[in-house]
C-alpha positions in Angstrom: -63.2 -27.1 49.1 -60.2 -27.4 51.0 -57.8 -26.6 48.3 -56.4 -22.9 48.8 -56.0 -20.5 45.7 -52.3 -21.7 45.3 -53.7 -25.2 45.6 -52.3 -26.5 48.8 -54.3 -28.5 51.2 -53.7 -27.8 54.9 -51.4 -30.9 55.9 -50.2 -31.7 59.5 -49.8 -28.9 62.2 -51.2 -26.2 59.1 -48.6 -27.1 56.6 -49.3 -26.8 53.1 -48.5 -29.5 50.7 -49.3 -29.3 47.0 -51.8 -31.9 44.9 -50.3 -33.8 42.2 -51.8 -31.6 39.6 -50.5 -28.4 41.4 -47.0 -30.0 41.9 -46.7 -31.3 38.2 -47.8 -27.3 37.4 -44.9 -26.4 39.0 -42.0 -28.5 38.2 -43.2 -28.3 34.4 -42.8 -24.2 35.4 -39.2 -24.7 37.2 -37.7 -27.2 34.3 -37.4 -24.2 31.7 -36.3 -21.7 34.3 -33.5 -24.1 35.1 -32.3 -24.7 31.8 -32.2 -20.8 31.4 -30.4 -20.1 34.7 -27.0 -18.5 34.2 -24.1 -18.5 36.3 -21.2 -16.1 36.1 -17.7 -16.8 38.1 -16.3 -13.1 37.6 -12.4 -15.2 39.1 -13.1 -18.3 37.4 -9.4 -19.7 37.5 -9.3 -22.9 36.1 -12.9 -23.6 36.8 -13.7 -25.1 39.7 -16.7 -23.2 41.0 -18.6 -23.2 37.5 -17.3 -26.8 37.2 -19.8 -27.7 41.0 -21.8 -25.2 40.0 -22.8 -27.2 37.0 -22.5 -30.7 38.4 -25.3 -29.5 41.1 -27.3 -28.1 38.4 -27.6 -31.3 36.5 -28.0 -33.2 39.9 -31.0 -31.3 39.8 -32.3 -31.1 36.7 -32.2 -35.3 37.0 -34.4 -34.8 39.6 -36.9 -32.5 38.0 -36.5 -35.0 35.2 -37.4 -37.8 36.7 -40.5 -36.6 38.5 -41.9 -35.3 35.2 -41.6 -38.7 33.7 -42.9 -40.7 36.9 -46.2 -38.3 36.5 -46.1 -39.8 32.8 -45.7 -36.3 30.8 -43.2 -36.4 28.5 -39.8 -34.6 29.5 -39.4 -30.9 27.6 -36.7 -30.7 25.1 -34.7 -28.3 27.3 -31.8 -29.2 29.2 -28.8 -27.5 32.0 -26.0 -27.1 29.0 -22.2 -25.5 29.6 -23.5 -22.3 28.0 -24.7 -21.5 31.0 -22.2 -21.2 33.0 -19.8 -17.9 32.4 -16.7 -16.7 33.6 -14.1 -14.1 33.2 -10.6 -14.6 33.3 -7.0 -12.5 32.5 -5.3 -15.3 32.5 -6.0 -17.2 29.0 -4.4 -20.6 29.7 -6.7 -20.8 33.3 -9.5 -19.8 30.6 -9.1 -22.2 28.5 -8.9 -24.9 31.2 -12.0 -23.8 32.8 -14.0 -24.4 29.2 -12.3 -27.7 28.6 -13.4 -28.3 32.6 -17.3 -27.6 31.7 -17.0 -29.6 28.4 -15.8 -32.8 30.0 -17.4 -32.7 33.2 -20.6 -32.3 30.7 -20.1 -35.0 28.5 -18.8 -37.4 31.8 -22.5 -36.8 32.9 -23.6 -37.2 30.3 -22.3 -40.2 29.1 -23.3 -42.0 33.0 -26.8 -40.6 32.6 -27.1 -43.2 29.5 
């Protein structure tokens, strides 16, 4: 067989590309380590950072999403959520804006995805 033990085939000029089966394996094994990533800002200010941090998470996880559901396999539960991202701030008012930041920004996605 051609297929290697990660199950690549040899493509052009020796690079590896991975079946349909093996690449379905592995975004069904990346979608739950997403979801589970955390990010900390230890300066979070107002936000910004764990506000792009998060937009480019859920870029991605749309991605992941929608090659799950073009293989035809239902789409796991799990999804990129505020929670994960963290900061640390003295200053409570900044604090407070950087939540209400991830909340919105959140629910602006959100609300576009449908």
């Amino acid at each position: 067989s051609r297929l290697s033990r990660e199950g690549t085939v040899p493509g052009k000029d020796g690079v590896p590309y991975y079946t349909d089966e093996e690449s379905l394996r592995r975004i069904l094994e990346f979608h739950p380590k997403l979801c589970t990533t955390r990010v900390l800002d230890p300066a979070c200010g107002t936000g910004n950072f764990l506000y792009v941090a998060m937009d480019l998470m859920l870029d991605l996880e749309a991605e992941v999403v929608t090659e799950i559901e073009l293989r035809g396999v239902p789409c796991p539960p799990d999804r990129v959520t505020p929670a994960q991202f963290l900061g640390i701030e003295i200053n409570e008012r900044a604090a407070g804006i950087a939540d209400l930041v991830l909340q919105l920004g959140y629910l602006r996605r959100r609300h576009q995805v449908q």
